[in-house]
mmCIF file as gemmi writes it, N, C-alpha and C atoms, coordinates in Angstrom:
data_model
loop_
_atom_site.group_PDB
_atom_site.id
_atom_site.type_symbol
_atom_site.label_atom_id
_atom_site.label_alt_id
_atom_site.label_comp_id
_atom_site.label_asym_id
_atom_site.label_entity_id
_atom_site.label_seq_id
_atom_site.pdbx_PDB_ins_code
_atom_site.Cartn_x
_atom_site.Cartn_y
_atom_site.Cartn_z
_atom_site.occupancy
_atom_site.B_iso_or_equiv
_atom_site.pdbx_formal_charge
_atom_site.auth_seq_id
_atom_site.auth_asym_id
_atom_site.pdbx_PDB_model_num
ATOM 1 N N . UNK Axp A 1 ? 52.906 22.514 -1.486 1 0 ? 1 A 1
ATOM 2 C CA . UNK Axp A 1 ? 53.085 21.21 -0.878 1 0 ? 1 A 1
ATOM 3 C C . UNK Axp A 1 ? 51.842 20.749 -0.119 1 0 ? 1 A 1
ATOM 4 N N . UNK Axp A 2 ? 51.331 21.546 0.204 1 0 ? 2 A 1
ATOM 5 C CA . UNK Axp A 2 ? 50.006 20.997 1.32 1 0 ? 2 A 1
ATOM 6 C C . UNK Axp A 2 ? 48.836 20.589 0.399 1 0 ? 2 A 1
ATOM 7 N N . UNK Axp A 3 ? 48.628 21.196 -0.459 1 0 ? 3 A 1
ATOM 8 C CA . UNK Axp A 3 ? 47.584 20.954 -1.646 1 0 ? 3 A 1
ATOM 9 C C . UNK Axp A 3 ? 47.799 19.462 -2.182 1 0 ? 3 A 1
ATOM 10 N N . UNK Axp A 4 ? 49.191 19.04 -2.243 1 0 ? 4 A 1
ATOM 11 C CA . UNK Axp A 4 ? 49.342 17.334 -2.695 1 0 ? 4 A 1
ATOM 12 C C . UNK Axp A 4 ? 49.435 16.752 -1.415 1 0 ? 4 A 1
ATOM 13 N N . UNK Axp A 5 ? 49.578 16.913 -0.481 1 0 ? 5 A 1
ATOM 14 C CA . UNK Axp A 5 ? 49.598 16.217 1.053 1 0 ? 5 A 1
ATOM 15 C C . UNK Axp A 5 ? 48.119 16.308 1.482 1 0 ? 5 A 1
ATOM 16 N N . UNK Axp A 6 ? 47.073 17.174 1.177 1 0 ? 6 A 1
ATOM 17 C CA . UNK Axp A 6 ? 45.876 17.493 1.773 1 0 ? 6 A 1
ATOM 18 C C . UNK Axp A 6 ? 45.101 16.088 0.564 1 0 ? 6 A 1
ATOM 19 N N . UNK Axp A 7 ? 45.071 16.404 -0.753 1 0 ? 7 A 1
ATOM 20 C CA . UNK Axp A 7 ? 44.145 15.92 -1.919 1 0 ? 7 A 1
ATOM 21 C C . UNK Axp A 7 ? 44.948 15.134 -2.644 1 0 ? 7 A 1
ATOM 22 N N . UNK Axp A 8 ? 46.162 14.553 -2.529 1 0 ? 8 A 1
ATOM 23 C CA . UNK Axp A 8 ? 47.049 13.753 -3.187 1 0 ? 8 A 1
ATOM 24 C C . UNK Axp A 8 ? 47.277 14.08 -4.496 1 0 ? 8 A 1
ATOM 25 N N . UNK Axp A 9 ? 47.556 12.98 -5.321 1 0 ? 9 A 1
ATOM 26 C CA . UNK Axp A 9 ? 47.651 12.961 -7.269 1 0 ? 9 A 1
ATOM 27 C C . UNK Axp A 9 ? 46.578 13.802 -7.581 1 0 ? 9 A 1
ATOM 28 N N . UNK Axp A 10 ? 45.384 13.886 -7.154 1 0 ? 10 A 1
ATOM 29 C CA . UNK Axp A 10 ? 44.356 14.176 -7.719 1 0 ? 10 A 1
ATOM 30 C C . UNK Axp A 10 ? 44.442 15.356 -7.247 1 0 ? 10 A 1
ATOM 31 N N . UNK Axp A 11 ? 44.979 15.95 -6.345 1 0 ? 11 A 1
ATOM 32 C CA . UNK Axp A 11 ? 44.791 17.528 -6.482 1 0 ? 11 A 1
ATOM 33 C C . UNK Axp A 11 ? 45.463 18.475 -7.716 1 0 ? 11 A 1
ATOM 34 N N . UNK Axp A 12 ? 46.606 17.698 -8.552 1 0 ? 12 A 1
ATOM 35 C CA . UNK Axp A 12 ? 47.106 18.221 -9.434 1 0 ? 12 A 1
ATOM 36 C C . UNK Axp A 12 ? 46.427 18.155 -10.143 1 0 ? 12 A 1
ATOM 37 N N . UNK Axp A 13 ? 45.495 17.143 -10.567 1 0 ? 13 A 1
ATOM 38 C CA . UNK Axp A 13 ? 44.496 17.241 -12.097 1 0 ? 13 A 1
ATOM 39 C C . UNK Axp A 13 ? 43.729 18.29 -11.96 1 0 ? 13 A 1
ATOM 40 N N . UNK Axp A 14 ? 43.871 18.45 -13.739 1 0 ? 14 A 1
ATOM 41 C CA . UNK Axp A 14 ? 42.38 19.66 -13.596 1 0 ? 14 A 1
ATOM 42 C C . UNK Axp A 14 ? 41.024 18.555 -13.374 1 0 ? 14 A 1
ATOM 43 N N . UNK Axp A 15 ? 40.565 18.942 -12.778 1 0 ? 15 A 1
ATOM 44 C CA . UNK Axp A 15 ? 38.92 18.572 -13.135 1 0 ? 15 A 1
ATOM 45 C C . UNK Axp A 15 ? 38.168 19.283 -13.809 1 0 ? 15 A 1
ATOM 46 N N . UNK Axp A 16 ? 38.001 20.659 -13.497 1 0 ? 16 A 1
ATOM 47 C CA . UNK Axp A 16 ? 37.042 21.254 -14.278 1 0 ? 16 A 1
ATOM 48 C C . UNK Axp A 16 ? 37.478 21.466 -15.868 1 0 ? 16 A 1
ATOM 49 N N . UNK Axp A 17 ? 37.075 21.031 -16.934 1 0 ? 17 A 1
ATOM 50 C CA . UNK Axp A 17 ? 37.324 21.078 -18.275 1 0 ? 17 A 1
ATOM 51 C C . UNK Axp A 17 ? 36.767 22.261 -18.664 1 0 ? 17 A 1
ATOM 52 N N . UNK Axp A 18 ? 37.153 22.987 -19.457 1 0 ? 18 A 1
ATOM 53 C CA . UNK Axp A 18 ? 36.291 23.89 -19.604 1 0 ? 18 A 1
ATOM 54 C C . UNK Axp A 18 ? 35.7 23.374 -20.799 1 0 ? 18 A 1
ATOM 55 N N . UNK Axp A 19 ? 34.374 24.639 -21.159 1 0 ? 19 A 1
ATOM 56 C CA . UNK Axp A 19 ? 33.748 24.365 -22.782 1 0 ? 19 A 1
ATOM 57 C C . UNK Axp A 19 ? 34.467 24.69 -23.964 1 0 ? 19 A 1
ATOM 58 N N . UNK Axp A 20 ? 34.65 23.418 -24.4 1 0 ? 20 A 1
ATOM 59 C CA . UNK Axp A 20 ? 35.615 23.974 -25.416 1 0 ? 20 A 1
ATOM 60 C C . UNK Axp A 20 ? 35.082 23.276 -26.759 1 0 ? 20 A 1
ATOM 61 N N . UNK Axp A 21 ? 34.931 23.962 -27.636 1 0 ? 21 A 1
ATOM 62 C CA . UNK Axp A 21 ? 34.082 22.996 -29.234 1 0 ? 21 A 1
ATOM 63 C C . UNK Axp A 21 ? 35.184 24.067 -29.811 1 0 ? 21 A 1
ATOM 64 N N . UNK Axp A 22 ? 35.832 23.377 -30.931 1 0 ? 22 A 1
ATOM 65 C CA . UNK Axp A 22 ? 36.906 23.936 -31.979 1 0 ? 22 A 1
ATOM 66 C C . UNK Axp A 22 ? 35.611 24.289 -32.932 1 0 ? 22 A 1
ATOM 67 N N . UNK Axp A 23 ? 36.326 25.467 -33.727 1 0 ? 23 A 1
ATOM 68 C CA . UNK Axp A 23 ? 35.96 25.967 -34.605 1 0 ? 23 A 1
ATOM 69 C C . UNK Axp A 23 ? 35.392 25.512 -35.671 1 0 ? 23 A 1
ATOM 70 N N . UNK Axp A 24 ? 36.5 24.811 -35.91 1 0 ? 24 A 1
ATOM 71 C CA . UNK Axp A 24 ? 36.083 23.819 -37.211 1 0 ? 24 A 1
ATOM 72 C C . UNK Axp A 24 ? 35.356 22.674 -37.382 1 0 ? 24 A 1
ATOM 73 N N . UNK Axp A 25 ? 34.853 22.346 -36.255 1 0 ? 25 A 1
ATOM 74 C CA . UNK Axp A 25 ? 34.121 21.294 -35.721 1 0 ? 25 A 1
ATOM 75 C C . UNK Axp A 25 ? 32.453 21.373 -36.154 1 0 ? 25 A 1
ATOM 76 N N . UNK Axp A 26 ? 31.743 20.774 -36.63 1 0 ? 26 A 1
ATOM 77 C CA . UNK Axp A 26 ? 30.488 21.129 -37.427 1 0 ? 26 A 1
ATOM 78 C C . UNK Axp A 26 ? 29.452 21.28 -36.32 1 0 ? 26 A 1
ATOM 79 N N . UNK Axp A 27 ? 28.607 22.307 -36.556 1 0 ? 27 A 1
ATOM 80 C CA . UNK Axp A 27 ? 27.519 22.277 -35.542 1 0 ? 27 A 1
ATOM 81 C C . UNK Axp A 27 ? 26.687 21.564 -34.913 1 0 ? 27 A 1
ATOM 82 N N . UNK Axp A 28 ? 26.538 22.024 -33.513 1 0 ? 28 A 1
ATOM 83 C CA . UNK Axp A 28 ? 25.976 20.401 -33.129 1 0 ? 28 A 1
ATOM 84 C C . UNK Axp A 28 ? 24.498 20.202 -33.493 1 0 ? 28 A 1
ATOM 85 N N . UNK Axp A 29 ? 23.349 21.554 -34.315 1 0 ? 29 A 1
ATOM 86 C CA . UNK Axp A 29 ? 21.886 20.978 -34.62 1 0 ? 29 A 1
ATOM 87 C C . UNK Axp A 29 ? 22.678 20.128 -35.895 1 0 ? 29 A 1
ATOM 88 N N . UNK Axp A 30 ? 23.811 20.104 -36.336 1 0 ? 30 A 1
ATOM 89 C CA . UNK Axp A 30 ? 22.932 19.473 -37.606 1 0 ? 30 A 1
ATOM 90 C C . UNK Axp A 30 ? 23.854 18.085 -36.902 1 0 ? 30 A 1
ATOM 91 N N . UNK Axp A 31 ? 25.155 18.11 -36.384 1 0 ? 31 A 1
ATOM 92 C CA . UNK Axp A 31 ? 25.671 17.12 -35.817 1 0 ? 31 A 1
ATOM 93 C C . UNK Axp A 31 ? 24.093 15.711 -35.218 1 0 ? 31 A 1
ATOM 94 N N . UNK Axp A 32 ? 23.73 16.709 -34.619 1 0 ? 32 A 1
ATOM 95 C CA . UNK Axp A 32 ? 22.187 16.008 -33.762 1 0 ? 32 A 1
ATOM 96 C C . UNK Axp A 32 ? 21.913 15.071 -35.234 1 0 ? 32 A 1
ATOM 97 N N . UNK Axp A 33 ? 21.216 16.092 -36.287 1 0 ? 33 A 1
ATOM 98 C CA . UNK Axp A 33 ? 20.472 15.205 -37.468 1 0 ? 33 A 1
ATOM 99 C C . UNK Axp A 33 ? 21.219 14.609 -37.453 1 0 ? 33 A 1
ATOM 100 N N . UNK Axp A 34 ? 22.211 14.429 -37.872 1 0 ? 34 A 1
ATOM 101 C CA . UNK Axp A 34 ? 23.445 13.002 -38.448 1 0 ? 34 A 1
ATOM 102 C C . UNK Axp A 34 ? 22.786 12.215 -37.553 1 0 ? 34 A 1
ATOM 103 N N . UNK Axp A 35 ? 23.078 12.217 -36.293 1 0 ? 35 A 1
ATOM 104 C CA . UNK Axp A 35 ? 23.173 11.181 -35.636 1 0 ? 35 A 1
ATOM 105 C C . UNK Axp A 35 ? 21.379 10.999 -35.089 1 0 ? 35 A 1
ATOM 106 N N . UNK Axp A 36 ? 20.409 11.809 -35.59 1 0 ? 36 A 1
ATOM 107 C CA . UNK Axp A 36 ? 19.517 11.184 -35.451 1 0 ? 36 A 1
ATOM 108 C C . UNK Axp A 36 ? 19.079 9.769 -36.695 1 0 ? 36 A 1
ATOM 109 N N . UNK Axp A 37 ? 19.419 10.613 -37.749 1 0 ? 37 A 1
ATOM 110 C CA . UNK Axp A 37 ? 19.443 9.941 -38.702 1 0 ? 37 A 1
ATOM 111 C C . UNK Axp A 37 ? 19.894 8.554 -38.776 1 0 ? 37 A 1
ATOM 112 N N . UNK Axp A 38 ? 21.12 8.626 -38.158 1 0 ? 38 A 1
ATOM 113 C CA . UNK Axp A 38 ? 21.698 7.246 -37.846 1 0 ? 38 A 1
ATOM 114 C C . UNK Axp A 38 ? 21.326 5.74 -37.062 1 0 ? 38 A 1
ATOM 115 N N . UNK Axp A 39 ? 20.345 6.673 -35.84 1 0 ? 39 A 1
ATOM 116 C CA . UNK Axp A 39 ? 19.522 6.153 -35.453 1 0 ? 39 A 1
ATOM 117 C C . UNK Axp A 39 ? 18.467 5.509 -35.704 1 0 ? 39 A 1
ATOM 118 N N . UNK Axp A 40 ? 18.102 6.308 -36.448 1 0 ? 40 A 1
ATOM 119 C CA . UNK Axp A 40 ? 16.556 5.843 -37.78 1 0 ? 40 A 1
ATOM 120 C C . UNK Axp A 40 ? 16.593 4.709 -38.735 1 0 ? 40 A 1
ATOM 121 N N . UNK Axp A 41 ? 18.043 4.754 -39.592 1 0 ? 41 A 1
ATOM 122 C CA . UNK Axp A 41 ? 18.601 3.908 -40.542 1 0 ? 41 A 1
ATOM 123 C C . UNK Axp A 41 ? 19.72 3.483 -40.253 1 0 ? 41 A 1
ATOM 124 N N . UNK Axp A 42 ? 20.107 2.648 -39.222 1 0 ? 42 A 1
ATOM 125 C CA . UNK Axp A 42 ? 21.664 1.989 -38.894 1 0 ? 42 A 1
ATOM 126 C C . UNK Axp A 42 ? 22.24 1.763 -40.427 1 0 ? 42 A 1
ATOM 127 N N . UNK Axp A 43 ? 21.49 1.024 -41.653 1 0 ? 43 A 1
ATOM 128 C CA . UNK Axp A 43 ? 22.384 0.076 -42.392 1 0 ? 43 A 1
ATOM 129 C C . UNK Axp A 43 ? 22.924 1.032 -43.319 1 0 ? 43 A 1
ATOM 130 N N . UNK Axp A 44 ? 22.921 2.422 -43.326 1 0 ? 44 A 1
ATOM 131 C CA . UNK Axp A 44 ? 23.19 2.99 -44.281 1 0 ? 44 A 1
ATOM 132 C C . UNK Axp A 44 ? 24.6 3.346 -44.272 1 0 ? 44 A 1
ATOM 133 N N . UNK Axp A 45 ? 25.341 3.546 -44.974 1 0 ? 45 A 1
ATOM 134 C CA . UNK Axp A 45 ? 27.172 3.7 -44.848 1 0 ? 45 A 1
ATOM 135 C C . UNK Axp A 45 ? 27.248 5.134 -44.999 1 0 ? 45 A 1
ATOM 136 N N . UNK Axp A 46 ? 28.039 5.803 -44.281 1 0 ? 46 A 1
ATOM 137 C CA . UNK Axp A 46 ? 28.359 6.827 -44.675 1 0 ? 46 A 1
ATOM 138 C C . UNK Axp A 46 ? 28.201 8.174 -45.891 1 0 ? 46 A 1
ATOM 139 N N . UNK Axp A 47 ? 28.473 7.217 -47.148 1 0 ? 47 A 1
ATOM 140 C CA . UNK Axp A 47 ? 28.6 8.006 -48.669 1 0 ? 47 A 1
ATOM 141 C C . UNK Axp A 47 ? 27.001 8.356 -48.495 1 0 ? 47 A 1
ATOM 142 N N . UNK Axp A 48 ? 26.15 7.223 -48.349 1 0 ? 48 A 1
ATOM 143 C CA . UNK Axp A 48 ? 24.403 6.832 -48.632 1 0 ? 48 A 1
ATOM 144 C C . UNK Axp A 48 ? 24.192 7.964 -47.368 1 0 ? 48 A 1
ATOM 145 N N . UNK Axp A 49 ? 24.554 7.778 -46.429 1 0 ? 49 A 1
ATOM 146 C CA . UNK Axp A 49 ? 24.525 9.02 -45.371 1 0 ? 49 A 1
ATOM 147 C C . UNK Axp A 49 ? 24.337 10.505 -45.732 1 0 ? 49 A 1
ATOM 148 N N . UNK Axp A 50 ? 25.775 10.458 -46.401 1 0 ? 50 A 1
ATOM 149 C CA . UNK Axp A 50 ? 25.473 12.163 -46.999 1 0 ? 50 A 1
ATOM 150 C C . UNK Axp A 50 ? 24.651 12.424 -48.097 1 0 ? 50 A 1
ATOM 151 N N . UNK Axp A 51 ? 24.056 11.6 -49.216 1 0 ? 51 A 1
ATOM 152 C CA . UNK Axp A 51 ? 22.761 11.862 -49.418 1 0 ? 51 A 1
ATOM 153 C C . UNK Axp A 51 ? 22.106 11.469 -49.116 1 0 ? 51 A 1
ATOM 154 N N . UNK Axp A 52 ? 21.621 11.214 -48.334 1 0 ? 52 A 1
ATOM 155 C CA . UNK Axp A 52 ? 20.423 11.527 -47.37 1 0 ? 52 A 1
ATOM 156 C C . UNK Axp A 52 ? 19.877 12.801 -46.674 1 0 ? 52 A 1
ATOM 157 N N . UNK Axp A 53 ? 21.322 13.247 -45.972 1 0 ? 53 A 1
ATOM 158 C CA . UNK Axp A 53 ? 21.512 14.434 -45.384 1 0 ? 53 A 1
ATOM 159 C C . UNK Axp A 53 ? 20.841 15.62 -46.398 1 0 ? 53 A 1
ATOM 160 N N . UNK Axp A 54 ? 21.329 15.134 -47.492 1 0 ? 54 A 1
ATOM 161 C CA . UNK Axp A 54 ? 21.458 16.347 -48.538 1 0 ? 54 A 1
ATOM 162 C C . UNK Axp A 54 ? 19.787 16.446 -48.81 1 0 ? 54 A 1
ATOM 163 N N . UNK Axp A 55 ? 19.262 15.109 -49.534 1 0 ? 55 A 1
ATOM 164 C CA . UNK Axp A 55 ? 17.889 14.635 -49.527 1 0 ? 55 A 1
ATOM 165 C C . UNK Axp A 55 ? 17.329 15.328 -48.576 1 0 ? 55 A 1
ATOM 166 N N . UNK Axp A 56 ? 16.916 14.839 -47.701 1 0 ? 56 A 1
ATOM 167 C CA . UNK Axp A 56 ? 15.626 15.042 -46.253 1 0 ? 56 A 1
ATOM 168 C C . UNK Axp A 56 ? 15.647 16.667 -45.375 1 0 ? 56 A 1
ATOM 169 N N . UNK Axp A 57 ? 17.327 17.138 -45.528 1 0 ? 57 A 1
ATOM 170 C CA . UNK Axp A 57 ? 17.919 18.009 -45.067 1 0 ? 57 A 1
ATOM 171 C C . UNK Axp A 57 ? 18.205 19.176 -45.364 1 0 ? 57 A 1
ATOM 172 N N . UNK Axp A 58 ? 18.465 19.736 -46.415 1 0 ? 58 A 1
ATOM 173 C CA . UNK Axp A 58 ? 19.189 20.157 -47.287 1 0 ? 58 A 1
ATOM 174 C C . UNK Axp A 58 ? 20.732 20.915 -46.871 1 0 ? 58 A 1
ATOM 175 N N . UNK Axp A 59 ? 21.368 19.386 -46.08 1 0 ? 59 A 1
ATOM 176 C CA . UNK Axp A 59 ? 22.443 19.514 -45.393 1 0 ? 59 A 1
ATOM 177 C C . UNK Axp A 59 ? 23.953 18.985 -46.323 1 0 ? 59 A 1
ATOM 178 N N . UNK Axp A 60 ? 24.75 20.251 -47.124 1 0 ? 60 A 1
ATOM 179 C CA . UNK Axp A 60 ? 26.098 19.48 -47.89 1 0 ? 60 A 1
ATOM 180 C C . UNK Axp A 60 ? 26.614 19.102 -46.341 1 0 ? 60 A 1
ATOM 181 N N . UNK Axp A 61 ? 27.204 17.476 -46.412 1 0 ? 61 A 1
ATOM 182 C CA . UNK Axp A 61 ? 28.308 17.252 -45.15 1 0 ? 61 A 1
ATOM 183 C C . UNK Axp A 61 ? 28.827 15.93 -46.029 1 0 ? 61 A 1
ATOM 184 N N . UNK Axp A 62 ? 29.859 16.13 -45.485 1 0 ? 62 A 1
ATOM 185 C CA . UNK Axp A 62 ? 30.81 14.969 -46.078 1 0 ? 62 A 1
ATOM 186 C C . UNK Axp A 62 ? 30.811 13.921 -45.641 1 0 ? 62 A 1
ATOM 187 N N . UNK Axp A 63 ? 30.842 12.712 -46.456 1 0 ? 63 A 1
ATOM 188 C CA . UNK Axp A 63 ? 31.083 10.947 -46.038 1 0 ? 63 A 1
ATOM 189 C C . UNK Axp A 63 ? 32.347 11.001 -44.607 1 0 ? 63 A 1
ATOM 190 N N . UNK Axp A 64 ? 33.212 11.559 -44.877 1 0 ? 64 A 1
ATOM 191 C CA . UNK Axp A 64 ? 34.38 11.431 -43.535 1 0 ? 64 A 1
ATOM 192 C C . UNK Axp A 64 ? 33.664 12.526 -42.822 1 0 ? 64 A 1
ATOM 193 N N . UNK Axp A 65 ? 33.136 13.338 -42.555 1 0 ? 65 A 1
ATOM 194 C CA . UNK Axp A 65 ? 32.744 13.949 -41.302 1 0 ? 65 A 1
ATOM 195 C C . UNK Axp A 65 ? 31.929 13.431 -40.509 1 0 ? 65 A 1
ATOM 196 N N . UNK Axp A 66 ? 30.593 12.504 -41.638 1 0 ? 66 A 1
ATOM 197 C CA . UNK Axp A 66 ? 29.706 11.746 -41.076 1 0 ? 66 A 1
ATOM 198 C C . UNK Axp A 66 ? 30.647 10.446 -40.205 1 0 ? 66 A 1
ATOM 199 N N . UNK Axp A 67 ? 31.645 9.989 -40.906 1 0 ? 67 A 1
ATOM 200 C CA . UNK Axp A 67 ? 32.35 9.102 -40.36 1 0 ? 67 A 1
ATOM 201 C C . UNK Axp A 67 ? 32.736 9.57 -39.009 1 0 ? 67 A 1
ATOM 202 N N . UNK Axp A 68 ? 33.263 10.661 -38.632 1 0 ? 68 A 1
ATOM 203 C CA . UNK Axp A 68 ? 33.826 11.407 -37.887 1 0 ? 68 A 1
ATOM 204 C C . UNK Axp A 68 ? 33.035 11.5 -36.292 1 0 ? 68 A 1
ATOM 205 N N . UNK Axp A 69 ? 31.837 12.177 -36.993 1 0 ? 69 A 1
ATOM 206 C CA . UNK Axp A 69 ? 30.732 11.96 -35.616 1 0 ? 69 A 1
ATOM 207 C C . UNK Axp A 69 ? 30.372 10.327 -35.334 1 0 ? 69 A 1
ATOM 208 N N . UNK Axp A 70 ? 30.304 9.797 -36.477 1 0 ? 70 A 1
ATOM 209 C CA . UNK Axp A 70 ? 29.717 8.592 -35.553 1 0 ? 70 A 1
ATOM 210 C C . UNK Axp A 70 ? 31.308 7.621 -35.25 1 0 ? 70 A 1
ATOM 211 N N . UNK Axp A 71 ? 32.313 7.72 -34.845 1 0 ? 71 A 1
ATOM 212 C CA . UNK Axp A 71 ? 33.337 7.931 -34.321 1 0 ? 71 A 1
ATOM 213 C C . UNK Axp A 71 ? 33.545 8.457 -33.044 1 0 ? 71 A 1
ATOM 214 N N . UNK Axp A 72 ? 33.361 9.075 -32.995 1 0 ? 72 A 1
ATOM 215 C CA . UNK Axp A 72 ? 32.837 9.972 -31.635 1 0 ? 72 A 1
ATOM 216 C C . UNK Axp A 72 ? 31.756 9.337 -30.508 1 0 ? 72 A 1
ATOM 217 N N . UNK Axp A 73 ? 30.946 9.046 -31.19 1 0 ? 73 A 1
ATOM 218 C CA . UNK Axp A 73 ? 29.672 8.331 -30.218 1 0 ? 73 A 1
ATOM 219 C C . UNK Axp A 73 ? 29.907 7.059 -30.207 1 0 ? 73 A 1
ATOM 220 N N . UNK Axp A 74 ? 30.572 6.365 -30.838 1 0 ? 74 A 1
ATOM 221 C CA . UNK Axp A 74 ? 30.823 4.803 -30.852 1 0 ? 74 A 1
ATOM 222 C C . UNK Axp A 74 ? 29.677 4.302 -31.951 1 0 ? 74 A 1
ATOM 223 N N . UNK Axp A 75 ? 29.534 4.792 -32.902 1 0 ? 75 A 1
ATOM 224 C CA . UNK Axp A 75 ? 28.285 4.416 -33.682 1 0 ? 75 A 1
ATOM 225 C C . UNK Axp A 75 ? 29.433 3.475 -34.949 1 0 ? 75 A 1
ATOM 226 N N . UNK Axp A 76 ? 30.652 3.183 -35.09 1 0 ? 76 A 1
ATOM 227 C CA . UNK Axp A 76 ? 30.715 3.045 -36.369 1 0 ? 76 A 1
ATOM 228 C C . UNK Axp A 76 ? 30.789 1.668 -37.256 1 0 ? 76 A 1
ATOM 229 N N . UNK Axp A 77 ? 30.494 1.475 -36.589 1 0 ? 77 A 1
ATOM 230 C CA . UNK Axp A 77 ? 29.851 -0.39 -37.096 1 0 ? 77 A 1
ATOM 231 C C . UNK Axp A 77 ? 28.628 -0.325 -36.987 1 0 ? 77 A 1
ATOM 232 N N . UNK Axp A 78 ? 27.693 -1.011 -38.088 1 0 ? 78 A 1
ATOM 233 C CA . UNK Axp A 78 ? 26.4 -1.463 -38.259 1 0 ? 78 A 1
ATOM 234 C C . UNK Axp A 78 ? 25.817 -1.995 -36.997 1 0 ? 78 A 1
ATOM 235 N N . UNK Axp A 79 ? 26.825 -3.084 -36.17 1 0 ? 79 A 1
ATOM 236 C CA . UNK Axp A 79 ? 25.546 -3.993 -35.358 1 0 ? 79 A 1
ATOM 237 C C . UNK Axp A 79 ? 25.95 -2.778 -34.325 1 0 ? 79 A 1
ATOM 238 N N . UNK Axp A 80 ? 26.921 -1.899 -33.792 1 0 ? 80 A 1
ATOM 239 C CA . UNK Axp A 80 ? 26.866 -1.209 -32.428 1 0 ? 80 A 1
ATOM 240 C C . UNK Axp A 80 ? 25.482 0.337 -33.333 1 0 ? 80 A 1
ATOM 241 N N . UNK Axp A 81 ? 25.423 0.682 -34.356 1 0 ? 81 A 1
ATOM 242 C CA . UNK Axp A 81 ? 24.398 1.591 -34.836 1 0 ? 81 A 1
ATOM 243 C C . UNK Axp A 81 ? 23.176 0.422 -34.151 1 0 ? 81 A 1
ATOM 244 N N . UNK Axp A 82 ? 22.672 -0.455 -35.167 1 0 ? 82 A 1
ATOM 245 C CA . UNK Axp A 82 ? 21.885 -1.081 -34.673 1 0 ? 82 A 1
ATOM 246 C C . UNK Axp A 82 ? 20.986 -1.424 -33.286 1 0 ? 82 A 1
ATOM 247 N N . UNK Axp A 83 ? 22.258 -1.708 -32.486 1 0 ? 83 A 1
ATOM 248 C CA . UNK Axp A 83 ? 21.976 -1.969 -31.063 1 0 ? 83 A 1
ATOM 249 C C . UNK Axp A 83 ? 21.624 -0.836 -30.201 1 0 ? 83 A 1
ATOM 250 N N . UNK Axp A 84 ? 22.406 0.245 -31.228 1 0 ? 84 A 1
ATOM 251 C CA . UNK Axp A 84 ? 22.173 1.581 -30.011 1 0 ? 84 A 1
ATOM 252 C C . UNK Axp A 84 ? 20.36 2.048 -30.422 1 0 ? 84 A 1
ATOM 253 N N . UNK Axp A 85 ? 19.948 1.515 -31.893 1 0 ? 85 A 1
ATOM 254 C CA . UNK Axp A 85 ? 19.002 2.368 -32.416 1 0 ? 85 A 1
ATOM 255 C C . UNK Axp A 85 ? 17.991 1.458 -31.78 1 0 ? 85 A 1
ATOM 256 N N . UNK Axp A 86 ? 18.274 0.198 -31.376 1 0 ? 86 A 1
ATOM 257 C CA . UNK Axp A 86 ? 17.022 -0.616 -30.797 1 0 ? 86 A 1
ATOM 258 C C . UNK Axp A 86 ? 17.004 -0.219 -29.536 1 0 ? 86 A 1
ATOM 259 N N . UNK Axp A 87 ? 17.615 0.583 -28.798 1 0 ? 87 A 1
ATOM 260 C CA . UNK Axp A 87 ? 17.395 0.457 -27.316 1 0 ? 87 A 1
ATOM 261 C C . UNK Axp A 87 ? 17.266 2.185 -27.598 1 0 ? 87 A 1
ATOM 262 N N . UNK Axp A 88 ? 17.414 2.712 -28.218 1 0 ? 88 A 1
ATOM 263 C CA . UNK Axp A 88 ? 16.696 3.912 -28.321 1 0 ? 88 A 1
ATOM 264 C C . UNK Axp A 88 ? 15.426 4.053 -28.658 1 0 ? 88 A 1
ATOM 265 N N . UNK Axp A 89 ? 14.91 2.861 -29.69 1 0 ? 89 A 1
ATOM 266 C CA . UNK Axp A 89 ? 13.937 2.77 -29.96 1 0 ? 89 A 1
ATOM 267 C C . UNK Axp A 89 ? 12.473 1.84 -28.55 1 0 ? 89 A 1
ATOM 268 N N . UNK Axp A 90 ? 13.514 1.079 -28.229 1 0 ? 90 A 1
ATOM 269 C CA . UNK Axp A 90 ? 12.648 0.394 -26.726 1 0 ? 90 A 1
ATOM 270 C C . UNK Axp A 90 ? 12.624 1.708 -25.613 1 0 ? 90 A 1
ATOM 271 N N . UNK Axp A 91 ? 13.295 2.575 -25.395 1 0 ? 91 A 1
ATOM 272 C CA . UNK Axp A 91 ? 13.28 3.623 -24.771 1 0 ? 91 A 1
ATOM 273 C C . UNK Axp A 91 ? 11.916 4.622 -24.994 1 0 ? 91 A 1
ATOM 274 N N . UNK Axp A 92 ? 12.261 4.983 -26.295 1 0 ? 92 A 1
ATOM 275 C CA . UNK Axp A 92 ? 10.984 6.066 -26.936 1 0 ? 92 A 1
ATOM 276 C C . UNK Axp A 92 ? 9.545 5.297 -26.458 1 0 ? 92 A 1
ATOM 277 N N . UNK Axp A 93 ? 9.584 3.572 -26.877 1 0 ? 93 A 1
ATOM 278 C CA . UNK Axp A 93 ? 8.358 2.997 -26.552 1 0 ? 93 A 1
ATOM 279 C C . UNK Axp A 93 ? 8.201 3.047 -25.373 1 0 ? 93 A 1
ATOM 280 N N . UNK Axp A 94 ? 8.753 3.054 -24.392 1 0 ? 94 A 1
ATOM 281 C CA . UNK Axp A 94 ? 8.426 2.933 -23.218 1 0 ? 94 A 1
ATOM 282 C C . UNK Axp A 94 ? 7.987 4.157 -22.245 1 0 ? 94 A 1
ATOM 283 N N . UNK Axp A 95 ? 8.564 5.473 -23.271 1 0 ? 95 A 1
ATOM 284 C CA . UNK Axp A 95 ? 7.916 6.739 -22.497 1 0 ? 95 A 1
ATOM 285 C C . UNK Axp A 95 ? 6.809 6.767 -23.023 1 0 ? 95 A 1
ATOM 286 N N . UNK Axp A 96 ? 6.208 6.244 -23.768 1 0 ? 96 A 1
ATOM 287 C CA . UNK Axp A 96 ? 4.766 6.511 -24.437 1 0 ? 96 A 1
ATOM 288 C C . UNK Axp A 96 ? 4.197 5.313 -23.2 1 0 ? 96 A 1
C-alpha cells in the first residue's frame, strides 16, 4: 500500500523494460543495411528492395520482412522514406 500512496499509478508500471529481441527477429547489422539502404533509395518498393539486398549485399531477405522493418521505423510510404532520407542527408552535410 505505501508504494501506491508514496509513487501513485506509476509506481505499479514497470519502467525498466528489459532487452528483449525475439529470436526470430532478423539481425540488426543487416536490419541496419535495409534501412540504410532505404535511406539511400526512398523510391524503391520493397520486392526491388530485396534485390538489391541480394545485389550490393549478398543478403537473401524477404519483400515482407523488408516491409516489416520499415514498419517499425515509420519508413513505409515513399514521401515519409523520402523526408526521413533528406534530413538525414542535410544532417550528414552538416557534420562535414
Amino acid at each position: 500500500m505505501t508504494s501506491i500512496q508514496d509513487g501513485g499509478p506509476l509506481a505499479l508500471k514497470r519502467i525498466h523494460k528489459p532487452e528483449y529481441r525475439h529470436t526470430n527477429r532478423i539481425d540488426e547489422d543487416v536490419e541496419a543495411k535495409v534501412l540504410a539502404t532505404t535511406l539511400e533509395k526512398p523510391y524503391l518498393s520493397s520486392n526491388q528492395m530485396a534485390g538489391e539486398s541480394k545485389r550490393e549485399h549478398g543478403i537473401s531477405i524477404s519483400h515482407s520482412t523488408i516491409r516489416n522493418i520499415r514498419l517499425r521505423e515509420s519508413l513505409n510510404t515513399i514521401a515519409l522514406r523520402k523526408a526521413k532520407s533528406e534530413v538525414a542527408t542535410a544532417h550528414q552535410n552538416k557534420k562535414e
